[in-house]
TORKOL-4160 file (C-alpha; in steps of 0.2 Angstrom, whole numbers, padded with zeros to 4 digits, m for minus):
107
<pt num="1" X="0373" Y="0398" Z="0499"/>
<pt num="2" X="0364" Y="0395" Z="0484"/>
<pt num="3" X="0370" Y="0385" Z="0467"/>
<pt num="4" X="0369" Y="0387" Z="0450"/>
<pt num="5" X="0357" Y="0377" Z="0441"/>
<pt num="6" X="0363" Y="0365" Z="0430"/>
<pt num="7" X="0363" Y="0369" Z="0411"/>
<pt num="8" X="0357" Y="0354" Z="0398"/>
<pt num="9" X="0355" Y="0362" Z="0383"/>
<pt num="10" X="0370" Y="0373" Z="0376"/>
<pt num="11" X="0355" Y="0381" Z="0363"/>
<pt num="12" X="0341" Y="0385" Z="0373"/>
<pt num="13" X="0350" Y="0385" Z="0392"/>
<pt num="14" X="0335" Y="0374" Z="0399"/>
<pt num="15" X="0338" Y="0366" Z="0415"/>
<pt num="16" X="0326" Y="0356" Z="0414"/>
<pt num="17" X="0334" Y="0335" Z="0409"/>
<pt num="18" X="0332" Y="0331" Z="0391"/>
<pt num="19" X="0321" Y="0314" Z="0384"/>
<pt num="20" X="0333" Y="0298" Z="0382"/>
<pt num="21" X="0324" Y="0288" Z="0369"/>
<pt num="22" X="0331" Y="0280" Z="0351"/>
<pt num="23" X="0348" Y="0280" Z="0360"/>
<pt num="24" X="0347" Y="0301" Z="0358"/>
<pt num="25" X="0345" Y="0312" Z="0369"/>
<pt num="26" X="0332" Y="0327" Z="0364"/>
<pt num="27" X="0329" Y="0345" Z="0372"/>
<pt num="28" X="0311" Y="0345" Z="0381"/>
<pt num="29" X="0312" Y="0364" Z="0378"/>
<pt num="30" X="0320" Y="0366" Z="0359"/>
<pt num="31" X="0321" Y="0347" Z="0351"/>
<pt num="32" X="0338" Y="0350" Z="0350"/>
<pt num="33" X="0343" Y="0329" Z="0346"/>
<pt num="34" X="0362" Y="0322" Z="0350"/>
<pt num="35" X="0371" Y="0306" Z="0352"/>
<pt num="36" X="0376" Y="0299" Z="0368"/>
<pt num="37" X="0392" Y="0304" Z="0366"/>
<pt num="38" X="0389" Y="0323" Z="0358"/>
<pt num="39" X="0378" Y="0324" Z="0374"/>
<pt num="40" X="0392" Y="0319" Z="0386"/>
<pt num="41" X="0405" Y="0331" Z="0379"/>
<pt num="42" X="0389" Y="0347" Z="0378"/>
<pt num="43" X="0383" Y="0343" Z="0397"/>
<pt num="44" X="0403" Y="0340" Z="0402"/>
<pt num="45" X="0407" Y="0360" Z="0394"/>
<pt num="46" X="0390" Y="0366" Z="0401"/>
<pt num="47" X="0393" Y="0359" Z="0418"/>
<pt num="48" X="0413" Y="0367" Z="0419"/>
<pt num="49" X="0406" Y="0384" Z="0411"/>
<pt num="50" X="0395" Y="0384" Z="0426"/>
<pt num="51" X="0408" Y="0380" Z="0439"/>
<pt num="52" X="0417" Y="0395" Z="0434"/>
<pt num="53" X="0407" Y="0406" Z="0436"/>
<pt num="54" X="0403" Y="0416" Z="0451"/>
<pt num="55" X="0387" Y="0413" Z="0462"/>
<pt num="56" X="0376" Y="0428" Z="0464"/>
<pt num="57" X="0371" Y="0431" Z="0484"/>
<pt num="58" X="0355" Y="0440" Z="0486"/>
<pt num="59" X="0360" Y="0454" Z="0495"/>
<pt num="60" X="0343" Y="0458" Z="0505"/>
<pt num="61" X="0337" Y="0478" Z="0502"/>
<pt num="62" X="0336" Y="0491" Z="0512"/>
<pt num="63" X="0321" Y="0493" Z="0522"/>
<pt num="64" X="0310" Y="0507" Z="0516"/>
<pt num="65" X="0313" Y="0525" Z="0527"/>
<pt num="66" X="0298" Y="0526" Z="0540"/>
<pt num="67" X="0284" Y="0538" Z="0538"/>
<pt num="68" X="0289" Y="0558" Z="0542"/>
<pt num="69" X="0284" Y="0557" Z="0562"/>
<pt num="70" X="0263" Y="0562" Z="0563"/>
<pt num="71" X="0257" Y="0568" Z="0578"/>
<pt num="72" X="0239" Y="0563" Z="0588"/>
<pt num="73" X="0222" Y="0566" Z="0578"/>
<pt num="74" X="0216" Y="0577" Z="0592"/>
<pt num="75" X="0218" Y="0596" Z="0594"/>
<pt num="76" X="0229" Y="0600" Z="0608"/>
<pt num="77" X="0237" Y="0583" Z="0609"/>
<pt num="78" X="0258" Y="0582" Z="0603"/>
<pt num="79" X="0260" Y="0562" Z="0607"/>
<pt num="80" X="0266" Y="0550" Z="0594"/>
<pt num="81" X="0252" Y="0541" Z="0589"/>
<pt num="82" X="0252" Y="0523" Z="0592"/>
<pt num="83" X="0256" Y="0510" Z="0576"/>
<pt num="84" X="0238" Y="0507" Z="0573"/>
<pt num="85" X="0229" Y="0520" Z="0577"/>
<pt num="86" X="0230" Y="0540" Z="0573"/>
<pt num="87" X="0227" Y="0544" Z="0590"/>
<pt num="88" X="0240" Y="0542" Z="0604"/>
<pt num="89" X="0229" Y="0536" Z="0619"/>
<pt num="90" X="0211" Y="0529" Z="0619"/>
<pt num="91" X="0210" Y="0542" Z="0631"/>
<pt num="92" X="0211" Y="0557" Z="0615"/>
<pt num="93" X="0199" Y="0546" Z="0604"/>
<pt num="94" X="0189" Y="0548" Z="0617"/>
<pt num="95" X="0188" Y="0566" Z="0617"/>
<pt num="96" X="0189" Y="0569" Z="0599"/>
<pt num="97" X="0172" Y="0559" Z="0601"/>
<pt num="98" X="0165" Y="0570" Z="0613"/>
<pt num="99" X="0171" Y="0586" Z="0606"/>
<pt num="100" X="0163" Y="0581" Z="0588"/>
<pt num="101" X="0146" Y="0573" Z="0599"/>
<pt num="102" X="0144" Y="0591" Z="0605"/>
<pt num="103" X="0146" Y="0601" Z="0587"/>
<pt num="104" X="0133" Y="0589" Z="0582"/>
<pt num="105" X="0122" Y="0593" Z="0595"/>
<pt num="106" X="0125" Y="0613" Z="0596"/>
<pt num="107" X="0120" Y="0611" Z="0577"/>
């Protein structure tokens, strides 16, 4: 289950902790500057507005429909081909080779 960030900046919604120096506290995002108390009561809305609020799932997406089904590169073959290849067997590569060695060759 995942959680909300935590909000420290009403202005700017930064989650990232704000600079405590001068006894203030100061946006590293905006600049925004309180008092320790201002900041107390801000961070203690923030933090309750948060809490209320529902957690978003990631919902995964649907896979992608697979390719319209393809049949083997050579002629006369009606095989799937394999995932990797265009050709079902080594078996029709092989011919496929031949048969385009002999064109070349009657040529």
């Amino acid at each position: 289950m995942t959680q909300n960030p935590t909000l420290y900046c009403s202005t700017c919604r930064t989650t990232k902790p704000p600079l405590f120096a001068r006894r203030a506290y100061r946006c590293v995002m905006c600049g925004k500057t309180r008092n320790l108390t201002d900041y107390r009561v801000e961070l203690d809305q923030l933090r309750a507005m948060t809490a209320s609020r529902p957690v978003m799932k990631v919902v995964p997406s649907t896979p992608a429909p697979l390719a319209p089904t393809t049949t083997c590169a050579w002629d006369t073959c009606e095989n799937e081909p394999r995932s990797n290849s265009k050709y079902c067997s080594r078996n029709c590569s092989n011919r496929n080779a031949r048969a385009r060695h002999a064109v070349r060759k009657a040529s």
